[in-house]
N, C-alpha and C positions, 0 to 999 in steps of 0.2 A: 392439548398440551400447555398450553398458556393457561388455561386456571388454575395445571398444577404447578406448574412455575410461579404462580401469583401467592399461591399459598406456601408453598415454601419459604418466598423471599420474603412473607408474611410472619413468616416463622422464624427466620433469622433476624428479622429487623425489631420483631418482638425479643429473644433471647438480647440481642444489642439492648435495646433502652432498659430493661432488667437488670444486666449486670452493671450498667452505666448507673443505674438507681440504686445498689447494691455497694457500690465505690463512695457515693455521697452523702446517700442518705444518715442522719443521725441517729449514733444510736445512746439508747438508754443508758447510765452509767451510774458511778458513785455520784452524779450529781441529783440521778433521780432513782425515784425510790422503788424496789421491786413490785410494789403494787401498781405501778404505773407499768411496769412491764408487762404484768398481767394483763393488764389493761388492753394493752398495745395487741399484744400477743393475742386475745380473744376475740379483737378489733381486725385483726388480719385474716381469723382463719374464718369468720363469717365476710369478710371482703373474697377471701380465696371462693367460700361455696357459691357467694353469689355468683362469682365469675364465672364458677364450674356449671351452677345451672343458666346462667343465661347462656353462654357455650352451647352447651347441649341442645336448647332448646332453636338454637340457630342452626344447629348441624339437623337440625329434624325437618328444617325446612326448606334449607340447601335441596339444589338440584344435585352436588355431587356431594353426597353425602361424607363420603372415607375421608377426602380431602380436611375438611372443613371439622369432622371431628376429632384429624390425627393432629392438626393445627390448633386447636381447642386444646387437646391434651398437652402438648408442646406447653405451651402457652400459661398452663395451668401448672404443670408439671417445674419451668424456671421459677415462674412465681413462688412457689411451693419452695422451692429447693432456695431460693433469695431469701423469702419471709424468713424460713428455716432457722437458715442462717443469721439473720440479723436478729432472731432471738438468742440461741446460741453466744451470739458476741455480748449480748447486753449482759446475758446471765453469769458470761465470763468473769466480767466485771467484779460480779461480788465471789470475794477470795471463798476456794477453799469449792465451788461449784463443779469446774475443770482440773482437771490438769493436761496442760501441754496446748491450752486455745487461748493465743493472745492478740492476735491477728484478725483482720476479715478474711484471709488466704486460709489461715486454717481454721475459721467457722465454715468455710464452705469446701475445704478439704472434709470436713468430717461429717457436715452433712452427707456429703457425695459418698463416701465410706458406707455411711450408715444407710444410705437408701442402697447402695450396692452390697449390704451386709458383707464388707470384704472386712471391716473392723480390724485394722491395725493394731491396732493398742497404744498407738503411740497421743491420740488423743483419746479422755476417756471421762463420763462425768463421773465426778467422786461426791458430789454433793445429791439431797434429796429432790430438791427442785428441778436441778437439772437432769437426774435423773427421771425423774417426771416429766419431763419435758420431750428427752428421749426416747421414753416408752410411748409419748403420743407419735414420736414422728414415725416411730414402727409400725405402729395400728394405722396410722394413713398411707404409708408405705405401703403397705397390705393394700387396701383400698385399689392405689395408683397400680402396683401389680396387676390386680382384676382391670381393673379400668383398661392397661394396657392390651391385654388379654381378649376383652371385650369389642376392644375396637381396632386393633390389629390383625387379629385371628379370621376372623371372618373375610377382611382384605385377601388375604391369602387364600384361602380356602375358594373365593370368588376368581381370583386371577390364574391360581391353578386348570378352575372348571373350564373356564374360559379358553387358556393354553388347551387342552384337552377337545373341547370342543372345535376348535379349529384344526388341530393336527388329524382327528375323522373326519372334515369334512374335506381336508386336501388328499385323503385316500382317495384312491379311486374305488367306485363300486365292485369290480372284481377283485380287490383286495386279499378279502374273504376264503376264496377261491385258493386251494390249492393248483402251485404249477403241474399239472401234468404232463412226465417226457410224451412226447409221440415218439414212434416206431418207424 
């Protein structure tokens, strides 16, 4: 019970310094030029995969495995949704991209939107870049879906058998056994 208490508070402390770095961090603007965003933005999502595969590759040698990769996904997943976001704000920036994203509150309102395809409409990219930008966060959305799927489903599937297998073994062996009245 303690390792998974470890990795939770692991997981919350991580989600903390993220959103804390998501408050501060600078973003790209009129002062710099969208090539440099690109930049930034191609700079992040090979920092995101390395994370994802060194992640991985530590959950495979974990002795409790679920833990360690639902914490990995956590982990992966704010990142994700932070990075996201602070492109989103940069591409803000240049008019005519958004409408209705002036904020870091609603670059990461709309992230969250968009990876929960609840899509408002009250923010929406009108421009081609950010439109582009968009469609990639969908196709790793996609991804992170599997991903989730991949390494939660089997959690369950395992904790079920588990429930199961204990509730036969506290039967008793005449179980089985229909009661017969005697006479």
């Amino acid at each position: 019970m303690k390792k998974r208490t470890a990795h939770v508070l692991r997981s919350v402390l991580t989600v903390t310094a993220l959103l804390a770095l998501y408050a501060v961090i600078p973003v790209p603007g009129n002062q710099v030029s969208l090539g440099l965003t690109v930049v930034l933005a191609l700079a992040g999502l090979g920092g995101l995969t390395y994370a994802f595969v060194a992640l991985a590759h530590h959950a495979r040698q974990a002795k409790d495995q679920s833990s360690v990769r639902l914490e990995a996904l956590v982990a992966v997943l704010y990142a994700f949704i932070v990075f996201t976001s602070l492109v989103y704000l940069a591409i803000a920036s240049d008019a005519g991209q958004f409408t209705g994203l002036h904020t870091r509150v609603d670059a990461i309102y709309f992230t969250m939107s968009t990876i929960a395809t609840v899509g408002f409409g009250d923010v929406h990219a009108t421009g081609q870049v950010a439109r582009t930008v968009v469609t990639v966060q969908i196709f790793l959305d996609l991804i992170i879906v599997g991903l989730v799927a991949r390494i939660i489903l089997p959690n369950v599937v395992d904790a079920r058998m588990r429930a199961r297998q204990a509730t036969v073994e506290e039967q008793p062996e005449d179980a089985d056994q229909p009661d017969v009245p005697t006479a």
